[in-house]
C-alpha positions as CSV (number, residue, x, y, z in Angstrom):
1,X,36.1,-13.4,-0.6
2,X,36.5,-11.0,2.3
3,X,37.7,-12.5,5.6
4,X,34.4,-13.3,8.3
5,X,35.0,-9.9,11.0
6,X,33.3,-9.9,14.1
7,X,30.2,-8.4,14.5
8,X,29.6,-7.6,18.3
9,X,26.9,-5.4,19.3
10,X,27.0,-2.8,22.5
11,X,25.3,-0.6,23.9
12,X,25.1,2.7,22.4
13,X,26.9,5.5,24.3
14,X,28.4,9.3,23.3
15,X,31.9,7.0,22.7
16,X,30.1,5.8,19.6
17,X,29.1,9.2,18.4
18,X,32.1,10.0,16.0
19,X,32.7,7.0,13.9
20,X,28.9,6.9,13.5
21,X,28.3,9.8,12.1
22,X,31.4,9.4,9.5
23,X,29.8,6.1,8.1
24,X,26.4,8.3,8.2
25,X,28.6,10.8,6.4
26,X,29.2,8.3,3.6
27,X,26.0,7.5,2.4
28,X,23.2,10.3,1.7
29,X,20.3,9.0,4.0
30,X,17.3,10.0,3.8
31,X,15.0,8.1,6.2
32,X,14.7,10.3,9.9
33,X,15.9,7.2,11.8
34,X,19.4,7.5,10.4
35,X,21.4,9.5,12.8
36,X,23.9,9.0,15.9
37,X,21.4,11.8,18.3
38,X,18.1,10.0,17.2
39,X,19.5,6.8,18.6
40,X,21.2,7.7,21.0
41,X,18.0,9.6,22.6
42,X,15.4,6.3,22.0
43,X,18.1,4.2,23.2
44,X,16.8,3.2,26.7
45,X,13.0,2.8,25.1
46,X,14.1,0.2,22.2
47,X,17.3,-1.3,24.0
48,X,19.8,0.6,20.8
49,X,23.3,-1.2,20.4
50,X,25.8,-0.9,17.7
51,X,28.1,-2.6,15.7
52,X,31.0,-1.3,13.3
53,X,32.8,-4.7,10.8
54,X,33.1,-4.7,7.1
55,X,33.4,-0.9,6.9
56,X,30.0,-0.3,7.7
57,X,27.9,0.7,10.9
58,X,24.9,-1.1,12.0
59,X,21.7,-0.3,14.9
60,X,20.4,-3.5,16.4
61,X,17.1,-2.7,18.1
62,X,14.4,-4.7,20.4
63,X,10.9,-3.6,18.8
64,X,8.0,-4.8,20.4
65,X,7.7,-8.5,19.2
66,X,11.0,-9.1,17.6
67,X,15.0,-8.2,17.1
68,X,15.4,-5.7,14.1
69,X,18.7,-4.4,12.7
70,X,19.1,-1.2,10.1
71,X,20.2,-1.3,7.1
72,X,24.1,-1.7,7.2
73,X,25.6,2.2,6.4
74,X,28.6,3.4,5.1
75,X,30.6,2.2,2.2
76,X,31.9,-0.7,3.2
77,X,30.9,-4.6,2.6
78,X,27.1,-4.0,3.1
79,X,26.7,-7.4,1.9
80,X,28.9,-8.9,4.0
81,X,27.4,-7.4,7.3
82,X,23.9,-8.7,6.0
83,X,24.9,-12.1,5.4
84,X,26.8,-12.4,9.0
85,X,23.6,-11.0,10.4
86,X,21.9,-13.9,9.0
87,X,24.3,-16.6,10.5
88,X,23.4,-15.0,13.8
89,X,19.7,-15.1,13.4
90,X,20.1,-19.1,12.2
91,X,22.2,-19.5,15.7
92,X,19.0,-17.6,17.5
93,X,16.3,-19.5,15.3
94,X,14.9,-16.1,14.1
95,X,14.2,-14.7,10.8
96,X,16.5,-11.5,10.0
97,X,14.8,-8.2,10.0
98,X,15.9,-5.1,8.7
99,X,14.3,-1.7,9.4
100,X,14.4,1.0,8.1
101,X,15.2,0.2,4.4
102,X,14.9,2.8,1.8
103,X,14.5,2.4,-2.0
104,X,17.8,2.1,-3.1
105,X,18.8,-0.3,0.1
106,X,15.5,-2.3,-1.3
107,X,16.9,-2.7,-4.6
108,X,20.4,-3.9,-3.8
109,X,18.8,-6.5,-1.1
110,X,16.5,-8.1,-3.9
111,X,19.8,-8.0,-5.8
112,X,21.7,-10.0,-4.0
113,X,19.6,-12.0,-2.2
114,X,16.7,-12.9,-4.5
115,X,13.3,-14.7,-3.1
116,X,15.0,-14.3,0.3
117,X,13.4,-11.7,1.6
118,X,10.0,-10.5,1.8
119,X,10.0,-6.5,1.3
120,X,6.8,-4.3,2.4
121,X,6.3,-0.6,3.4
122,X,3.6,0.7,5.7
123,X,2.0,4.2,5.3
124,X,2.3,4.8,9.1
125,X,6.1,4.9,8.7
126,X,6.7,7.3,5.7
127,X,8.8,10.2,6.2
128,X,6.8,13.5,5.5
129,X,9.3,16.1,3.3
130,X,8.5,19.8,2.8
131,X,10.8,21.9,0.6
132,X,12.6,24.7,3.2
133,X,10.9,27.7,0.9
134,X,7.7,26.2,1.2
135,X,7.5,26.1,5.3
136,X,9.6,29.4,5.6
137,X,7.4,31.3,3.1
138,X,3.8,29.5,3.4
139,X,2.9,30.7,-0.4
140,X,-0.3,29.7,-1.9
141,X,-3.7,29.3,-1.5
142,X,-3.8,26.1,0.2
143,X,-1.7,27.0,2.8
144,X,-3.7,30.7,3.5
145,X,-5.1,29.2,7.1
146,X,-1.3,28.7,8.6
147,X,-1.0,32.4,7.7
148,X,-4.2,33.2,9.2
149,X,-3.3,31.1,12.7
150,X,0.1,33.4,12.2
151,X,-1.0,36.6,12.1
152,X,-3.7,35.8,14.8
153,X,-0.8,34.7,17.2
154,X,1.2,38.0,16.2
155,X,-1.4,40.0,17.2
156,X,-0.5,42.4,19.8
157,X,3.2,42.1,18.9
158,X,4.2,40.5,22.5
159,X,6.2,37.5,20.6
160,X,9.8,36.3,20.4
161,X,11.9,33.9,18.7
162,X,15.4,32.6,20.3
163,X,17.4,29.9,19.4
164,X,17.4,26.9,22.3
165,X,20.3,26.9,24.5
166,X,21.7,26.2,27.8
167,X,20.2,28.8,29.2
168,X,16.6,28.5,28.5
169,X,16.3,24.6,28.1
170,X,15.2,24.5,31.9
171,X,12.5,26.6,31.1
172,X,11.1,24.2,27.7
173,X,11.4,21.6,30.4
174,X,8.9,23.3,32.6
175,X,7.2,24.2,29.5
176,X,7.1,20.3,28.2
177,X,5.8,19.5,32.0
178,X,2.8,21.7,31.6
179,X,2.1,20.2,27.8
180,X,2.3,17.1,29.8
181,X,-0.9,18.5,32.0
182,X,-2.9,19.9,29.4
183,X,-2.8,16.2,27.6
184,X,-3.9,14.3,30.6
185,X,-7.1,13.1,29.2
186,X,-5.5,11.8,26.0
187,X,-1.9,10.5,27.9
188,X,-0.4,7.0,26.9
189,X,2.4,4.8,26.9
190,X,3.9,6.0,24.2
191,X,3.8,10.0,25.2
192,X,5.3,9.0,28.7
193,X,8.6,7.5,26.6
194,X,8.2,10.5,24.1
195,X,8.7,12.9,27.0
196,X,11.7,10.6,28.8
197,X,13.6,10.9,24.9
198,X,12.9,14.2,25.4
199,X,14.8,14.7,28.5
200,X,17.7,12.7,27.0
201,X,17.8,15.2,24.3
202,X,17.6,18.5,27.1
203,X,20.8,16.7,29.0
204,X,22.4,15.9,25.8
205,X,21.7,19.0,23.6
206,X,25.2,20.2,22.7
207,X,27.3,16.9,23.0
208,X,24.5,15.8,20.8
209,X,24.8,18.2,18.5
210,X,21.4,19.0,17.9
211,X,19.1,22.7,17.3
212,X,16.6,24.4,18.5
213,X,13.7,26.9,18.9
214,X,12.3,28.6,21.3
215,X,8.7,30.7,20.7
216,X,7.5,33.0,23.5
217,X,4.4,34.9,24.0
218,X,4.3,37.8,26.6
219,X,7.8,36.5,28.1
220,X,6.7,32.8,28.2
221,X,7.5,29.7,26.5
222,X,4.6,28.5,24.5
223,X,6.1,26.3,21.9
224,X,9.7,24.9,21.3
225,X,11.3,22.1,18.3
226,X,14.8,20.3,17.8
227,X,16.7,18.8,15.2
228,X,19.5,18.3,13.6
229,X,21.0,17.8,10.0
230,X,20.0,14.5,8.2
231,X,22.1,14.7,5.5
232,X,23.7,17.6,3.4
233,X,20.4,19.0,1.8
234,X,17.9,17.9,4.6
235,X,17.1,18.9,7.9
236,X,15.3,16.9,10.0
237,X,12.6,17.7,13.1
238,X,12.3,15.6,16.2
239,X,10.0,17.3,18.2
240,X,8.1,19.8,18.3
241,X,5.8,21.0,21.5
242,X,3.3,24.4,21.4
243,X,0.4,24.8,23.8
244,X,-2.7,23.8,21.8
245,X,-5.0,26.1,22.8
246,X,-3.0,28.9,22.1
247,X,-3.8,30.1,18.0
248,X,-1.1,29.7,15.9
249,X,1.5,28.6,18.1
250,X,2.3,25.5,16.5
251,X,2.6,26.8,12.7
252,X,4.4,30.0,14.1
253,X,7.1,27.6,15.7
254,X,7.5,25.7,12.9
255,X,7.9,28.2,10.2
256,X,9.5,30.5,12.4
257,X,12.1,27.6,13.3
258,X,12.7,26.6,9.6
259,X,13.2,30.8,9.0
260,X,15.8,30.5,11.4
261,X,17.7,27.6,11.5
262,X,17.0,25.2,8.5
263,X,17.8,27.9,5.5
264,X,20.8,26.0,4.8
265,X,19.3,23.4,3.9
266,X,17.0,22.4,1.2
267,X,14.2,20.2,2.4
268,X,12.4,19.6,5.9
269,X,12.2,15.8,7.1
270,X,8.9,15.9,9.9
271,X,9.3,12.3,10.3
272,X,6.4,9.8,9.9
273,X,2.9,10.0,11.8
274,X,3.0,6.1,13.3
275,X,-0.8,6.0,12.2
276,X,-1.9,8.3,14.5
277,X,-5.2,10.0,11.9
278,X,-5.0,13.5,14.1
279,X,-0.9,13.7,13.5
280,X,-1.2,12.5,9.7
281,X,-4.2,15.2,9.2
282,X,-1.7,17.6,10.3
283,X,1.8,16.8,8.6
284,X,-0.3,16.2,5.3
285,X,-2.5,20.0,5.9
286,X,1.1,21.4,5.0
287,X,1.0,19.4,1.8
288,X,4.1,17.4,1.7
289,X,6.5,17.0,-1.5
290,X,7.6,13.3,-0.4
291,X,5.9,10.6,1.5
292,X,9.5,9.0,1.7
293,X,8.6,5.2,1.6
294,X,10.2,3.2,4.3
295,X,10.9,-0.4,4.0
296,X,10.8,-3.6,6.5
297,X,12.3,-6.3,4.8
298,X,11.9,-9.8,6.9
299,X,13.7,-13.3,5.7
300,X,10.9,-15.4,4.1
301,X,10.1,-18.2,2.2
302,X,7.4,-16.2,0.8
303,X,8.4,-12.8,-1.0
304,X,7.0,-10.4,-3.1
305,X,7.9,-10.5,-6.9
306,X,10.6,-8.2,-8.2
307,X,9.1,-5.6,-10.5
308,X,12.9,-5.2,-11.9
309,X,12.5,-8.7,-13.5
310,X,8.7,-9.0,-15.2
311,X,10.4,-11.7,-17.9
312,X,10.5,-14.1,-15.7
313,X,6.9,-13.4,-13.9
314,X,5.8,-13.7,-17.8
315,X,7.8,-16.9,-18.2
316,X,5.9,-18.6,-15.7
317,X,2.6,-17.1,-16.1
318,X,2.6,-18.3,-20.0
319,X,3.8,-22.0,-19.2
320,X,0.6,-22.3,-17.0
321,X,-1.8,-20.3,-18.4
322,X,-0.3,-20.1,-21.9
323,X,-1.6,-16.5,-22.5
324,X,0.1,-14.1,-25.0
325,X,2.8,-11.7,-24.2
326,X,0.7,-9.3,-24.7
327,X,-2.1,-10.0,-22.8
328,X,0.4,-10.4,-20.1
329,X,2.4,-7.2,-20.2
330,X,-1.3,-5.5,-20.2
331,X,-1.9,-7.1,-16.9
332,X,1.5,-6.2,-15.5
333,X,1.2,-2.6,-16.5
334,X,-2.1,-2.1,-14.9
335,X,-2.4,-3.8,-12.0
336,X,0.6,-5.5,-10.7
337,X,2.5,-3.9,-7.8
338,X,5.2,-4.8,-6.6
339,X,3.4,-5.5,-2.6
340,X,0.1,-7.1,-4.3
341,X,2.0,-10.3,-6.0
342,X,3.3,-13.3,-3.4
343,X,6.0,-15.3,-5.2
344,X,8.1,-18.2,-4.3
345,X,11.6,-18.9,-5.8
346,X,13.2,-22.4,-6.1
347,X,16.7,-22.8,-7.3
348,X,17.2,-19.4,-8.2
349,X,13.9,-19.1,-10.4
350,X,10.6,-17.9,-9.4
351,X,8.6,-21.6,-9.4
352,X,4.8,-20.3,-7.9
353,X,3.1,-17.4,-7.8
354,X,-0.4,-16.1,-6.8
355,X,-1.6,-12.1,-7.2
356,X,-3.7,-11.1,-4.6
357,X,-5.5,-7.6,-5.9
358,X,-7.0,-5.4,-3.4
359,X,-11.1,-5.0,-3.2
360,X,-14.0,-4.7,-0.7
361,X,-16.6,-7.0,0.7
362,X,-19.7,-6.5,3.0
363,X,-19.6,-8.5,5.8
364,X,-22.1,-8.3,8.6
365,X,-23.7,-5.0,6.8
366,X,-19.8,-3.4,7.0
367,X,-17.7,-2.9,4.0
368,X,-14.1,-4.5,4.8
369,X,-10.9,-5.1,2.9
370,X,-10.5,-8.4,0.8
371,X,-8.2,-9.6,-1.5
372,X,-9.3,-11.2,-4.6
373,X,-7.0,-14.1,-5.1
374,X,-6.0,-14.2,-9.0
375,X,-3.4,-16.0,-11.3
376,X,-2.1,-18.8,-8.9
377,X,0.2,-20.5,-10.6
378,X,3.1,-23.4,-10.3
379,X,5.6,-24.6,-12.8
380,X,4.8,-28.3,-13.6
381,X,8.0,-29.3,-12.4
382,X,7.3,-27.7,-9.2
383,X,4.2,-29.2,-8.2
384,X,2.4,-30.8,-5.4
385,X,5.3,-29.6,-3.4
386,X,2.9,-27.1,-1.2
387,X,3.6,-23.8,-2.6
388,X,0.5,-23.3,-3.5
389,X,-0.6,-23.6,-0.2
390,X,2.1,-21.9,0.9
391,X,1.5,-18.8,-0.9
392,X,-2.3,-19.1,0.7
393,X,-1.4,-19.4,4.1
394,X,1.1,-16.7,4.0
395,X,-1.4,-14.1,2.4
396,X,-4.1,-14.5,5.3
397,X,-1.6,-14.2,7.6
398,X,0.2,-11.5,5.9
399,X,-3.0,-9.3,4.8
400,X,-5.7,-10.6,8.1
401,X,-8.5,-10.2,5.4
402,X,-10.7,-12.3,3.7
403,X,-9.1,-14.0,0.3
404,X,-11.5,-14.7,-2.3
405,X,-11.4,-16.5,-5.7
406,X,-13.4,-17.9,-8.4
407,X,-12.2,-21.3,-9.3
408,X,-12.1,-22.2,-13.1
409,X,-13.4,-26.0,-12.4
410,X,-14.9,-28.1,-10.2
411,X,-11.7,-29.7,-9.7
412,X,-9.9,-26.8,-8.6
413,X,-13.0,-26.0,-6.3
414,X,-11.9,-28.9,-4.8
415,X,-8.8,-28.0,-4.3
416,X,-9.5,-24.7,-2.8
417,X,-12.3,-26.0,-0.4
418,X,-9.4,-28.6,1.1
419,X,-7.6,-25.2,2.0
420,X,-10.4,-23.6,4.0
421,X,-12.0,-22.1,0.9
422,X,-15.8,-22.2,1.1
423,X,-19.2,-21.2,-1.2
424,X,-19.8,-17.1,-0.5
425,X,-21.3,-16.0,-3.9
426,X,-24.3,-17.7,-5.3
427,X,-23.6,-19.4,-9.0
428,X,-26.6,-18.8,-10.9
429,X,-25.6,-19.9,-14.9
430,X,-28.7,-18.7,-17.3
431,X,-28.2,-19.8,-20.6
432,X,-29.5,-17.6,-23.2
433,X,-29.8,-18.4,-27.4
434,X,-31.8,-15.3,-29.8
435,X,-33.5,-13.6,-26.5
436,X,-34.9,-17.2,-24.9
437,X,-33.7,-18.2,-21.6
438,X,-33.6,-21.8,-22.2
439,X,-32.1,-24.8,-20.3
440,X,-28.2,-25.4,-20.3
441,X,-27.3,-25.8,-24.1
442,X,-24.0,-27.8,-25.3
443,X,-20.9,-25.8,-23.4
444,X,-19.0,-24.0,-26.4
445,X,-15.5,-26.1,-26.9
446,X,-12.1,-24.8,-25.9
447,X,-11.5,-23.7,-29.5
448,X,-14.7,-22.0,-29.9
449,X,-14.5,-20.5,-26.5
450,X,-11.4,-18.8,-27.7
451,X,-11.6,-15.3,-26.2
452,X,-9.5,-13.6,-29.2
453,X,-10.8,-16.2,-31.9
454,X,-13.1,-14.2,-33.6
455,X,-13.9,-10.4,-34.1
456,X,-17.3,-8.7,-34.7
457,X,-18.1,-6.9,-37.5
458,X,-16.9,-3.4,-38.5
459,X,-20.9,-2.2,-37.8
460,X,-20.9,-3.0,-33.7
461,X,-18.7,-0.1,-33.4
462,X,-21.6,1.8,-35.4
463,X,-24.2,0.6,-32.1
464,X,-26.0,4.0,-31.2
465,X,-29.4,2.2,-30.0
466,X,-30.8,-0.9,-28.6
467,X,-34.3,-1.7,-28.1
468,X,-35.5,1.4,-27.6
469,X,-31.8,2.0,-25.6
470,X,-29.9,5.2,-26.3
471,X,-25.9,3.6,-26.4
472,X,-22.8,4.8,-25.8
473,X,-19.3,2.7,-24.5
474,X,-19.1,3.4,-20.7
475,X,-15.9,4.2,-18.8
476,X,-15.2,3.3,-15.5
477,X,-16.9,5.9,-13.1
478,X,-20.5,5.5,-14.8
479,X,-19.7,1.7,-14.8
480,X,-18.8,1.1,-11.1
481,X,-21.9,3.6,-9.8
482,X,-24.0,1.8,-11.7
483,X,-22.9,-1.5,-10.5
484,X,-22.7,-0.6,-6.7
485,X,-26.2,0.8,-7.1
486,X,-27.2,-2.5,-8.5
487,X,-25.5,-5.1,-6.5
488,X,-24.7,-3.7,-3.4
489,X,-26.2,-6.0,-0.6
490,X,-24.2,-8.6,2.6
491,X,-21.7,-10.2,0.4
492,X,-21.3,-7.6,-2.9
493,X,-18.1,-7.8,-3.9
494,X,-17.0,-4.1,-4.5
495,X,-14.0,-3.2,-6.5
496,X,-12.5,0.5,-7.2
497,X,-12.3,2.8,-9.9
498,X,-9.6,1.6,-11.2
499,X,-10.0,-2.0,-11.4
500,X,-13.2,-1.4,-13.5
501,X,-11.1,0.3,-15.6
502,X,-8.7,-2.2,-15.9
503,X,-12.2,-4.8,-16.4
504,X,-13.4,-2.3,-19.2
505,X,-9.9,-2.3,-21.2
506,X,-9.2,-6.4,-20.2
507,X,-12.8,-6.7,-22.2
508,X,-11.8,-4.8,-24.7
509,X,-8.8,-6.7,-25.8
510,X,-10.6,-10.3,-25.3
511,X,-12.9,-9.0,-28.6
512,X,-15.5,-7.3,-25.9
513,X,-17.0,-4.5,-25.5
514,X,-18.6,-2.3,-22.5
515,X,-22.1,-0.6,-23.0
516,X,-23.6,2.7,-21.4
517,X,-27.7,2.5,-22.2
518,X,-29.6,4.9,-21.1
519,X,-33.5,5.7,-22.0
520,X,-36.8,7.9,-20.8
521,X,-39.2,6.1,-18.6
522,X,-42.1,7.8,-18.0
523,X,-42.5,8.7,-14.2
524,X,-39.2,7.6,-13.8
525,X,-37.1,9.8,-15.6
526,X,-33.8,8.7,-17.7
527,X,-33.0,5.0,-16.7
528,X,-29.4,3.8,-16.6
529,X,-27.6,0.7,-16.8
530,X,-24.8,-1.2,-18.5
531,X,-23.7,-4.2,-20.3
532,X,-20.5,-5.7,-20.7
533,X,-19.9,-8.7,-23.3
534,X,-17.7,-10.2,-25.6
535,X,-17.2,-12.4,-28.5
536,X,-16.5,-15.6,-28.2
537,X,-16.7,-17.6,-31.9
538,X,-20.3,-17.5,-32.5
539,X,-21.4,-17.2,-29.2
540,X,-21.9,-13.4,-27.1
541,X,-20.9,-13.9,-23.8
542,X,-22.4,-11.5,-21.3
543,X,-19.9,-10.7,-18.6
544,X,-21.9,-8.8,-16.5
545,X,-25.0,-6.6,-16.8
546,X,-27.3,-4.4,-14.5
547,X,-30.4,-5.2,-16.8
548,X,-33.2,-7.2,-15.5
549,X,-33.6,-10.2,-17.6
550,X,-37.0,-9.0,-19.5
551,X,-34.6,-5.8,-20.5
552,X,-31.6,-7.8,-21.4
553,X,-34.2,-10.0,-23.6
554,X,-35.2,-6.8,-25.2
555,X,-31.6,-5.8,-26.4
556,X,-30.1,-9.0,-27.2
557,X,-31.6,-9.6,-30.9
558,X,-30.5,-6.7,-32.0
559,X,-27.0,-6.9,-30.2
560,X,-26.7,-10.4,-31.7
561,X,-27.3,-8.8,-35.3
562,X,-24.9,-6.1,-34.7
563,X,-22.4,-8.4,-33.3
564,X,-23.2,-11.1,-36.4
565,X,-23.3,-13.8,-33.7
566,X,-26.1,-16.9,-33.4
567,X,-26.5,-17.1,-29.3
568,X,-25.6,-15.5,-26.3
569,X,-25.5,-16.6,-22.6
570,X,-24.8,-14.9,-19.5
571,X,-22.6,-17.5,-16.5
572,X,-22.3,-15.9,-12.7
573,X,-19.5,-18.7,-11.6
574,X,-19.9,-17.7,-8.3
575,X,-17.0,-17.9,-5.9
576,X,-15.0,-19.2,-2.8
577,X,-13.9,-17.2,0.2
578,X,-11.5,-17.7,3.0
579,X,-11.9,-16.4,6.2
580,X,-9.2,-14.8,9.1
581,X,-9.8,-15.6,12.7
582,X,-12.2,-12.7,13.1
583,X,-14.8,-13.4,10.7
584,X,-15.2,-17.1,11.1
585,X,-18.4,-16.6,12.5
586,X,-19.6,-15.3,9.0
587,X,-21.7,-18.1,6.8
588,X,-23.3,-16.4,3.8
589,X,-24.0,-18.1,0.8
590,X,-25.7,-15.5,-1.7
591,X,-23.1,-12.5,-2.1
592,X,-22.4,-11.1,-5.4
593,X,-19.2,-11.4,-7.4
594,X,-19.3,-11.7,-11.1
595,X,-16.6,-9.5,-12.2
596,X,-13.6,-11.3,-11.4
597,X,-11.0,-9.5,-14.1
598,X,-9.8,-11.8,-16.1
């Protein structure tokens, strides 16, 4: 075991520039963060310091709520630095939090500390990467406006290129001053610390190390960019400034930069677009290669599950629900990800879990982001320890959007309405035997309501018409139109293309099957709608169905003959939601959810 070193943070100065950038030297880094100049110039905004023990480098910074450290670089004990950042954090009472954490760093943290942390990305933080050809040469049809803007902004042939230097850098800073008045309207807080990193870079440029461009139009500065290299193959770009209402100046500087000073290398990093929709509708109209992922990993009791290890998510999920491997894997291969599955691990074994799958409710006439709370599970040995709860709390926090579920039993509605569940989606059961809605018959038994107990006949894959219905199976497009048409009102439950899919082919392997009808109504025109069902013993269980209930009664004899079954019934369940802060006022009893996958 190697010896505890000391790990003492200071201020980042030009003293620290060599060493850094041989530990940057040592690994091949992709994210835009990892270089001595980029810390060095944001050092006064987000307080940089750095540390150097265990062969490795490390960037401590202040963000706006909380201490975060990188990702320990070079190849040293990167363990070792993480694990004595740790001990400090216990001394300070604060989780650990390391940003930013590319893929591979992501793999060896789950590695060696697994169920410790909780790992997440956010779009606003990816890394945009161009090839170099692409921005020098602009090829292709998609990319035929930035040659338009060009050759409107060469017009008249009054244009010049020049590499940034001592001599012209106090002109760009009169430039970046005028920038600064034409954007008076939209100025904030963080364009006023933009423009002081800027100046760090300007009074730094050469002991920095870094390149630039300089664009004129009839012998003045309109546009100007710096960088630096990245890593061997990548160049990166840290600003870049061009009068906006001049045409073309800002994809002339850009190409024309790349042309000049990036040819050695073979890709572009243009760093993310912090969520800003006009700066993201730009990076991507130059249609990226790589989104490079970026990764905040925080020290958690709650994690997400590893998607290197799916054995053991299928051990747990089959001593609770005792499904079949299969069925499992299916699940796994179509709709877990890696950031949509909280888990908890308890002496080194993952103990609870709950999958929280992305969909849309409408709330107050708006249609907001949900999560659908599915497969909550805890080994027995595990229980009535809180995880459950646990895993809960965590995703409402974690998410801010509503959580909904459809309990299996009253008892577990219970259960859920002791956590702040509550009734959102009207449970209407209609019990239906040879086309009759009748009252509530005898509930079929858990061996008859096996859902892979029986199969229908080779002839109800021969179904070509129903009660005067045309039919065909339905995929997920015509399915999910058809059912947003339907449903839609305050409360519809709305999920996405793909999760109908995934509805269509979970159906399918439960013995079901998913119906397209479609006939001529006279002075109406062709009439759509579907039906989804499955076989359960004897019984037809209708999942869900956009027919009124005088059509469905139409269909159903013939559907029971084809599927050589003696009733059918159709069960909405209903189901729970949970609220964030900023809904509570919401109270809505008669939403819509029905298809609950699985």
């Amino acid at each position: 075991m190697q010896e505890q070193e000391k790990l003492i943070f200071h201020p980042i100065s030009l003293d620290d520039r060599d060493w850094m950038n041989e530990k940057l030297r040592e690994e091949k880094l992709e994210a835009c963060e990892y270089t001595f100049a980029n810390n060095f110039m944001w050092a006064e905004v987000y307080d940089v310091r750095v540390a150097n023990a265990y062969g490795c480098g490390v960037i401590r910074c202040m963000g706006q709520r909380h201490v975060q450290y990188s990702f320990p670089f070079g190849n040293g004990d990167q363990r070792a630095v993480i694990v004595h950042l740790k001990k400090i954090c216990v001394v300070y009472g604060r989780p650990l939090i390391l940003y930013p954490i590319t893929e591979s760093s992501r793999l060896k943290l789950m590695e060696w500390f697994p169920g410790e942390f909780e790992i997440y990305s956010d779009r606003a933080d990816a890394d945009y990467v161009y090839t170099t050809e692409k921005l020098s040469s602009l090829k292709g049809k998609k990319l035929h406006g930035k040659r338009n803007h060009i050759a409107r902004f060469m017009d008249g042939d009054d244009w010049r290129y020049e590499p940034m230097t001592q001599e012209n850098i106090p002109e760009c800073r009169r430039m970046a001053k005028e920038w600064e008045t034409l954007r008076a309207e939209k100025w904030n807080e963080e364009m006023e610390q933009e423009i002081g990193v800027l100046e760090v870079a300007f009074s730094n440029f050469t002991k920095l190390g870094l390149t630039g461009g300089v664009l004129y139009k009839e012998n003045k500065i309109v546009a100007f960019t710096i960088g630096e290299a990245l890593n061997e193959d990548t160049f990166v770009v840290h600003f870049e400034k061009a009068f906006p209402d001049l045409q073309g100046a800002y994809p002339m500087i850009n190409q024309q930069f790349v042309l000049h000073e990036a040819q050695d290398f073979q890709y572009v990093n243009r760093e993310e677009d912090t969520g800003d929709l006009g700066l993201r509708k730009a990076k991507l109209s130059y249609y990226p290669d790589l989104l490079l992922k970026k990764y905040w990993a925080q020290e958690s009791r709650v994690v997400f599950a590893n998607e290197r290890k799916p054995q053991e998510i299928i051990n747990l999920w089959q001593q609770c629900f005792h499904d079949d491997t299969a069925y499992i894997q299916m699940y796994l291969d179509n709709r877990f990800e890696t950031e949509n599955m909280l888990v908890i691990y308890e002496d080194g074994c993952l103990v609870s879990m709950a999958s929280l799958l992305p969909v849309q409710v409408t709330i107050n006439g708006t249609k907001e982001n949900a999560r659908y709370v599915y497969a909550v599970a805890t080994l027995p040995a595990y229980r009535k320890k809180g995880y459950a709860s646990d895993l809960l709390r965590h995703a409402l926090e974690k998410y801010g959007e509503p959580l909904i579920l459809q309990p299996a039993d009253r008892e577990l509605q219970e259960y859920y309405e002791k956590h702040g569940f509550v009734d959102a989606f009207g449970e209407s059961p209609c019990w239906i035997y040879a086309g009759k809605c009748t009252g509530p018959p005898v509930i079929p038994s858990g061996s008859e309501n096996n859902l892979r107990a029986a199969e229908a006949e080779e002839e109800t894959s021969q179904i070509e018409e129903l009660g005067g219905w045309s039919v065909t199976d339905a995929d997920a497009k015509a399915y999910k139109a058809l059912r947003d048409e339907a449903f839609e009102k305050e409360g519809y439950v709305e999920w996405d293309e793909q999760a109908v899919a995934y509805a269509i082919k979970e159906n399918q392997f439960c013995e079901g099957r998913t119906l397209l009808l479609a006939r001529t109504v006279h002075d109406i025109g062709v009439q759509r709608a579907v039906l989804m069902y499955r076989i359960e013993g004897d019984s037809l269980h209708v999942i869900e169905t956009t027919l009124h209930d005088n059509e469905l009664h139409e269909v159903l004899p013939e559907l029971l003959l084809h599927t050589n079954t003696a009733w059918a019934f159709e069960r909405n369940m209903g189901g729970m939601i949970m609220l964030p802060e900023h809904f509570a006022a919401w109270d809505y009893k008669e939403g819509y959810l029905s298809l609950t996958l699985g």
